[in-house]
N, C-alpha and C positions, 0 to 999 in steps of 0.2 A: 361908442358909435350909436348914432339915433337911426332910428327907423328911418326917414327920407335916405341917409348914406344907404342902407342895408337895398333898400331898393336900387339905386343908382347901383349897388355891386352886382347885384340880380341882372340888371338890365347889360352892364359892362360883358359880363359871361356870357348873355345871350348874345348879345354880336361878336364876343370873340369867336363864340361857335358857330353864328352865321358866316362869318370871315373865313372858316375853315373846312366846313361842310356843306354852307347854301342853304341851312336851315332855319325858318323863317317863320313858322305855325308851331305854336306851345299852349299845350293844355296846364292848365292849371288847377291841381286839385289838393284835399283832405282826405284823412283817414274818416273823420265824424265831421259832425256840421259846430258852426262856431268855432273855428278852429282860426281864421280870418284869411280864409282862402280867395274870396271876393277882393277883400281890401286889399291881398299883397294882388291878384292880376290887376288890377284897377291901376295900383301905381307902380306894378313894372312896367303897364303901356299908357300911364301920365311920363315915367323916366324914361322910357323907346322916345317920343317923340317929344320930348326933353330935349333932348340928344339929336331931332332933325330928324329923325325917322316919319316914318308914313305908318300909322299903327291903325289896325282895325280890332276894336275891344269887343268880342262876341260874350252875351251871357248864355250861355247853354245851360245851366243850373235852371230847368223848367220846372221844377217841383218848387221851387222857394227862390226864384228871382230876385236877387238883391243889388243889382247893378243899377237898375231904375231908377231905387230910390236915390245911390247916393249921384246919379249924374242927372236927373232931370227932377223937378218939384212939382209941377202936372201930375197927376197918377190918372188921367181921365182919356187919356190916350192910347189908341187903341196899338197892340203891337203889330207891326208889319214886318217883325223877323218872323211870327207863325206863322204868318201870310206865305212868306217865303218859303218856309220851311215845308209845310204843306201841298205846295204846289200853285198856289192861287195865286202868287205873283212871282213873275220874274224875276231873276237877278238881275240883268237890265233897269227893270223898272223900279229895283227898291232904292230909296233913297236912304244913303246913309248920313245918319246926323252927328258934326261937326261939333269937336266939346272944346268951347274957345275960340282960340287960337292957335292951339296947338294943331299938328297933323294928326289927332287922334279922332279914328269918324267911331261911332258905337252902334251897336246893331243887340239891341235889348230885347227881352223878353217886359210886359206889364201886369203879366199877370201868370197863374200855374197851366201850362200845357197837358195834361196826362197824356195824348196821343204822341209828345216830345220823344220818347225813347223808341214808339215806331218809326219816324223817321230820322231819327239816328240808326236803327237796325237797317231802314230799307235805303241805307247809300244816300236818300237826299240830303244829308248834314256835308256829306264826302261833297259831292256834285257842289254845293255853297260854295265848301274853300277851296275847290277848285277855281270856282269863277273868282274869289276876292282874291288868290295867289299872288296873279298878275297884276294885280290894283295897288299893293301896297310894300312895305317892306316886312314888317312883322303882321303876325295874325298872335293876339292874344286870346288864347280861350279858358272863360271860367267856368268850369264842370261843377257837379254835381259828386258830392264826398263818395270815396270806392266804396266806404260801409256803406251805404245805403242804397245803391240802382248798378244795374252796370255800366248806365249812361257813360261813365268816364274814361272805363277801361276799351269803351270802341273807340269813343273820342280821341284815347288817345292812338291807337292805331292808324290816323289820321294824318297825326301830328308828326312833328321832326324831331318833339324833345316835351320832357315834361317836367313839371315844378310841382314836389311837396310838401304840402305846410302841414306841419307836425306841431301843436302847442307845447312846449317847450312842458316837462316834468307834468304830464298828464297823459301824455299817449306814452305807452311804453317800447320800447325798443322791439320786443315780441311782437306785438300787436300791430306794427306797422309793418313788420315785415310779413 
């Protein structure tokens, strides 16, 4: 089985379990970095809106941003998710941008935030996918690996369900748990 199926089976689970619970926001994370935690949320919300879904692809991994690079080719743009995140703009007034033609809108980081994990502590990250809840069918979110910040482990308290990428015969069974 190739990788594009593996995702499409990711994505199948995740609305079975939406079909069963109303669970709709998935964080997505690592034990370490390089683990290809970006790449699998990238294409389980390329396979969500595959599928017809309405997907909003959040990078929250503010320390090493890697969503940018592989959805936009610009790097000179400034990001309006910090903007967001921060306070300085609205949820109303942020525009979310549209990858394609598909139903997937993405809400990136372009560069490293350090003040990223105070507002994930101070509830404004919560308050975001509040407002995108009702926008969309899925909320994908790519975090930041649990080894390294606790960024993830709020994020995911957020969330309805979570996804982890494990490199197969490098991380050990101990070490992840």
């Amino acid at each position: 089985m190739g990788f594009v199926e593996n995702y499409h089976k990711i994505a199948a689970k995740i609305e079975h379990n939406n079909r069963r619970s109303g669970s709709k926001i998935f964080a997505i994370t690592s034990i370490v970095e390089q683990e290809g935690k970006s790449t699998t949320a990238a294409n389980i919300a390329i396979s969500l809106a595959d599928r017809g879904h309405k997907v909003i692809l959040i990078d929250a991994d503010c320390k090493k941003p890697t969503l940018f690079a592989m959805f936009e080719k610009k790097h000179n743009e400034k990001s309006e998710f910090a903007n967001l995140m921060n306070g300085t703009l609205k949820t109303k007034d942020f525009r979310l941008k549209r990858y394609k033609q598909l139903p997937l809108y993405l809400a990136l980081n372009t560069a490293p935030h350090e003040e990223y994990g105070e507002w994930i502590e101070n509830g404004s990250f919560g308050n975001v996918l509040e407002a995108f809840k009702n926008q969309v069918d899925y909320i994908i979110i790519d975090t930041p690996p649990l080894g390294s910040v606790i960024d993830a482990a709020i994020i995911a308290e957020e969330c309805d369900g979570s996804v982890m990428v494990i490199e197969s015969g490098v991380i050990s069974y101990r070490f992840a748990q």
